[in-house]
C-alpha positions in Angstrom: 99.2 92.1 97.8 100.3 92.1 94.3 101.5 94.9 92.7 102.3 96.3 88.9 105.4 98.9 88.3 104.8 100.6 85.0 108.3 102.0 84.3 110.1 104.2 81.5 112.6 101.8 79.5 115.7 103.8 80.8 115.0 102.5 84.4 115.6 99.2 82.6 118.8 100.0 81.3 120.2 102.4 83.9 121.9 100.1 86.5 121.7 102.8 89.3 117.4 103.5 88.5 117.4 99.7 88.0 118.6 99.0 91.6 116.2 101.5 92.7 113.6 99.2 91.3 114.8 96.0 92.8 114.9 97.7 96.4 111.1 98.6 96.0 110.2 95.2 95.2 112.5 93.3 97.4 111.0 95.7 100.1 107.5 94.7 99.1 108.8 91.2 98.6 110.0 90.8 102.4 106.4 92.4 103.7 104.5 89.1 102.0 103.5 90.8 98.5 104.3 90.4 95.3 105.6 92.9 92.3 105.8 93.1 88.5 107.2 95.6 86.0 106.2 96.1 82.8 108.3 99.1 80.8 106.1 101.1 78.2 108.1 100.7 75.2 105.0 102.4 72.8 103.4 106.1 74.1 100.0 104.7 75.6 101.4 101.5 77.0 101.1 102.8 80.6 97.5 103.4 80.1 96.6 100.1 78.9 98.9 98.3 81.5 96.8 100.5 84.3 93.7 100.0 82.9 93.9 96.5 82.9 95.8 95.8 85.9 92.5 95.8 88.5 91.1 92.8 85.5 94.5 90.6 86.1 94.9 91.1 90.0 97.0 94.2 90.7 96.3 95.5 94.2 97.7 98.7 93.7 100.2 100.8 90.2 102.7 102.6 90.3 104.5 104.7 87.5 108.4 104.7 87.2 109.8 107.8 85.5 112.9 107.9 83.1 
């Protein structure tokens, strides 16, 4: 299973949402899948990054809030 993150900036530069991040996809990592995160740094990013995610592979998205 692999599996795209879209996440808000600040959960890249808050250490404590940050962690939060590396515990989903450690968790995912131990149960055989794989994870990526891509941060929207424009408005609209997350809606490309979805919308092409099924094209490159992605199993499943999921959205990280600020």
């Amino acid at each position: 299973m692999r599996i795209l993150i879209i996440a808000n900036p600040n959960v890249g530069i808050d250490k404590a949402k940050r962690a939060i991040l590396d515990k989903i996809a450690s968790c995912i990592h131990s149960s055989g899948g794989s994870t990526d995160i891509m941060y929207t740094v424009n408005p609209g990013l997350g809606k490309i990054h979805s919308a092409r995610a099924s094209l490159e592979g992605y199993s499943a998205v999921y959205a990280a809030g600020g």
